[in-house]
Kinemage of the C-alpha trace (Angstrom):
@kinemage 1
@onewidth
@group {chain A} dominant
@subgroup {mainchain}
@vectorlist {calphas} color= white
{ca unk a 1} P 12.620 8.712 3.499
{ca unk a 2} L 8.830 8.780 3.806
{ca unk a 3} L 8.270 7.675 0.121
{ca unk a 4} L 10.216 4.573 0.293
{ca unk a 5} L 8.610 3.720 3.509
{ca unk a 6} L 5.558 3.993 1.899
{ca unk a 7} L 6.379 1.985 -1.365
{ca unk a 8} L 7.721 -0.816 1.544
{ca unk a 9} L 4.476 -0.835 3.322
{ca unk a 10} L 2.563 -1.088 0.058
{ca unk a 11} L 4.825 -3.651 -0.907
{ca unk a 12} L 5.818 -2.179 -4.144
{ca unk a 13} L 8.709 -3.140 -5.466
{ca unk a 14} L 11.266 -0.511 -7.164
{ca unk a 15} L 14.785 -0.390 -8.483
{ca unk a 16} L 16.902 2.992 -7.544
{ca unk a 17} L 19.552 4.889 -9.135
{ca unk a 18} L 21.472 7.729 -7.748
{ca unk a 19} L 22.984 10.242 -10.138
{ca unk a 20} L 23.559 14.297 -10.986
{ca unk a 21} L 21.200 16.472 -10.838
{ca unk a 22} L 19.134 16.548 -14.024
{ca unk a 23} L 16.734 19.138 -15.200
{ca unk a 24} L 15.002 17.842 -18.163
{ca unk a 25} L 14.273 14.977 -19.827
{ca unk a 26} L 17.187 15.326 -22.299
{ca unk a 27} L 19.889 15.702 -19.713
{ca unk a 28} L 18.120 12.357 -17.750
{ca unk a 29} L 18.533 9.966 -20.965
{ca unk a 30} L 21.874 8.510 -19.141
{ca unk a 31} L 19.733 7.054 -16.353
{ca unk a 32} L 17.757 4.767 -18.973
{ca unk a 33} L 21.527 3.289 -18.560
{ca unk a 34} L 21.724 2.736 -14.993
{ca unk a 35} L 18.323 0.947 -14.316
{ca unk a 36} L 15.244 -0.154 -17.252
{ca unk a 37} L 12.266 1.725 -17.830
{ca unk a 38} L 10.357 3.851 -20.053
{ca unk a 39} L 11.156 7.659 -19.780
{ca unk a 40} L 8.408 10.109 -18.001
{ca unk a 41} L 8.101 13.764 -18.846
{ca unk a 42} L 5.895 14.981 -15.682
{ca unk a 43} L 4.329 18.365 -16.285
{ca unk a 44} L 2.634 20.302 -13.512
{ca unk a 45} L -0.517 22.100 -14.902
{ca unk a 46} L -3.625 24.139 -13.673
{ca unk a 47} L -6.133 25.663 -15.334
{ca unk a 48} L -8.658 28.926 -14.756
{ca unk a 49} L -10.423 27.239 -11.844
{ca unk a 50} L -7.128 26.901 -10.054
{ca unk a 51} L -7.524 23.279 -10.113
{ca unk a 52} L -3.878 21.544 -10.273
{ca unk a 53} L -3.101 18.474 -12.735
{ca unk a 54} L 0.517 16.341 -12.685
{ca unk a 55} L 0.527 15.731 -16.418
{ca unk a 56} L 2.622 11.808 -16.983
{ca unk a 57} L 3.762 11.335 -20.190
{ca unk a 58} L 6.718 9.448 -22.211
{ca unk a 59} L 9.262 11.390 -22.021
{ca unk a 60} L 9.548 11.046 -26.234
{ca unk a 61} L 6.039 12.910 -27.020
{ca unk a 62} L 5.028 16.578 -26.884
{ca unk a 63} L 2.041 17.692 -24.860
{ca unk a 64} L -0.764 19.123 -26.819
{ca unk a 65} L -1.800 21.028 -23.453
{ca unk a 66} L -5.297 22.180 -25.836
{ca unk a 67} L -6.205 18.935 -26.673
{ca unk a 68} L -5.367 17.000 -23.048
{ca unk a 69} L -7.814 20.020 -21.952
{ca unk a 70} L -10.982 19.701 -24.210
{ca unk a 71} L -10.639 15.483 -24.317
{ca unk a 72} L -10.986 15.666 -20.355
{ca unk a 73} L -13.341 18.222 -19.872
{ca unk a 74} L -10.582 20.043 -18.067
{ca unk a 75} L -10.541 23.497 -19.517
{ca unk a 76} L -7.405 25.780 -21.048
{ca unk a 77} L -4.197 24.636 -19.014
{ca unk a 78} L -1.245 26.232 -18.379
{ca unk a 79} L 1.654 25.649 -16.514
{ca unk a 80} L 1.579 25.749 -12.651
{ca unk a 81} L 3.845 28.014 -10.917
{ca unk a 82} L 7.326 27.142 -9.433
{ca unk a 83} L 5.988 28.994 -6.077
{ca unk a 84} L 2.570 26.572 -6.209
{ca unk a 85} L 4.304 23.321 -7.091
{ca unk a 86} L 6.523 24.060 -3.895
{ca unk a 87} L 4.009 24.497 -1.860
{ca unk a 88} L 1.328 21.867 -2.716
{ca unk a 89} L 3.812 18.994 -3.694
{ca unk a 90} L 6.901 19.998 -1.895
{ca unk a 91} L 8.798 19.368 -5.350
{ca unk a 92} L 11.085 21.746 -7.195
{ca unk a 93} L 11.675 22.427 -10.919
{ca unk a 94} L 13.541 19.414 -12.496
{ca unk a 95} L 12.443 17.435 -9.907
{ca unk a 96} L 8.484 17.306 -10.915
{ca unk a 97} L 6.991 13.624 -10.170
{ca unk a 98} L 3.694 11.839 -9.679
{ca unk a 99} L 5.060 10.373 -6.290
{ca unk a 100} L 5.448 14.174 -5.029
{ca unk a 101} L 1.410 13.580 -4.011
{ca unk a 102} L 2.720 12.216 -0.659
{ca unk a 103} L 3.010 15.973 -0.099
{ca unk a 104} L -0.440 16.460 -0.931
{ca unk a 105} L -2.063 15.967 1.877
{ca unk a 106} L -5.059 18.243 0.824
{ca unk a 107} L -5.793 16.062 -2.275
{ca unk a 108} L -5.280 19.100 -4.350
{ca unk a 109} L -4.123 17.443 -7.649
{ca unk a 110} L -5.337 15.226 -10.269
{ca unk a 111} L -2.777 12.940 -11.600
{ca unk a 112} L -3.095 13.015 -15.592
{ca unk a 113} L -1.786 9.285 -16.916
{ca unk a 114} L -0.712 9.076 -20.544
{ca unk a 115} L -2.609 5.492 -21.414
{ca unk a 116} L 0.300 4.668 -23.852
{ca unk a 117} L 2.191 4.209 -20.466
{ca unk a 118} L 0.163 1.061 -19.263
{ca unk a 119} L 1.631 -2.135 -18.796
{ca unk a 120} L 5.082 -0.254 -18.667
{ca unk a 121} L 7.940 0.301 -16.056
{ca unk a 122} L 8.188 4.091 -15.674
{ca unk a 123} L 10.814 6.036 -14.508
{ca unk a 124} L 10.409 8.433 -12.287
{ca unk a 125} L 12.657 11.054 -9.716
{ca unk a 126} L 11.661 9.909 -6.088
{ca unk a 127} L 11.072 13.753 -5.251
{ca unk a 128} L 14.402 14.495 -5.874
{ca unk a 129} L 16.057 15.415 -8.856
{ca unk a 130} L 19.576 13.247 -7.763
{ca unk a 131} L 17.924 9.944 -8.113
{ca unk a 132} L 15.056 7.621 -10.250
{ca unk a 133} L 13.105 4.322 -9.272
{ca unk a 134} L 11.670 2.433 -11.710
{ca unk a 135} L 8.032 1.634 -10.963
{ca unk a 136} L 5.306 -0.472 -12.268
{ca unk a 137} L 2.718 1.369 -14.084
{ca unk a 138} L 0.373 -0.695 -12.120
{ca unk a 139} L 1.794 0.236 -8.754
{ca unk a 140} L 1.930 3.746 -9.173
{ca unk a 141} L -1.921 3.523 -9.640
{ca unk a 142} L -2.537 2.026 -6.335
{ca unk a 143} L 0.178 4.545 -4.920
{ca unk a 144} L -1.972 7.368 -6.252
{ca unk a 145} L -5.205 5.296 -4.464
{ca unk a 146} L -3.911 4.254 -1.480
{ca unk a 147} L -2.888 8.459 -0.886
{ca unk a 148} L -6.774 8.967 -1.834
{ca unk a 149} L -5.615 10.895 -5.019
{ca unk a 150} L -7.772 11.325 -8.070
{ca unk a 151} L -6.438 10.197 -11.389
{ca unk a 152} L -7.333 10.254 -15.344
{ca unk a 153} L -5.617 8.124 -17.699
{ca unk a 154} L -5.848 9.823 -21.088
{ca unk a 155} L -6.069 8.662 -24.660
């Protein structure tokens, strides 16, 4: 799998858990059972100018899509298509990351970091909806640099 070769090579370390298919971040609480870490909802946005934004959040708040717009100088977002995520990140619905910007080889989207996620051990689907790795918050920022991806972490 090219994103665990990756994490390797970066030397990041991870934990992984294989499970069912989940779909949403109510139907994933049973994997905060199987390995530690804080909960991620992981929204795929765009707004008018067609510019694309991986939202990171915990998985216990609500996105205020308005507000994440005007605080970043990012304009009215909306939700990406299930066409566009597929073809710029390779990911499905349910299976929405920030590690899907391996895909991304055109640089296309800005990664959108809640900041009350510092310092914590996310967890997050490895592209696939059947499994989660637990990541530094820390490490996923130099996974996002070291694939030359743009990122914002928001108040």
């Amino acid at each position: 799998m090219e994103l665990e070769q990756i994490l390797n090579e970066l030397k990041i370390e991870y934990e992984k858990a294989e499970h069912e298919a989940v779909l949403t971040c109510e139907q994933a609480e049973f994997v905060k059972g199987l390995i530690k870490g804080q909960g991620c909802k992981n929204l795929f946005l765009k707004n008018s100018k067609k510019e694309y934004f991986l939202y990171v959040l915990p998985d216990d708040q609500k996105a205020d899509l308005k507000k994440l717009g005007k605080d970043n100088g990012l304009g009215h977002l909306s939700f990406g298509g299930e066409q566009e995520l597929s073809d710029i990140l390779g990911l499905k619905p349910g299976g929405v990351t920030p590690l899907g910007i391996i895909n991304d080889k055109e640089n296309k989207v800005v990664i959108l970091l809640d900041g009350r996620l510092k310092g914590k051990t996310l967890l997050l689907h490895p592209n696939v909806n059947t499994a989660t790795v637990s990541i530094a918050f820390d490490d996923l920022i130099r996974l996002i640099e070291h694939e030359k991806h743009r990122y914002i972490i928001t108040a």
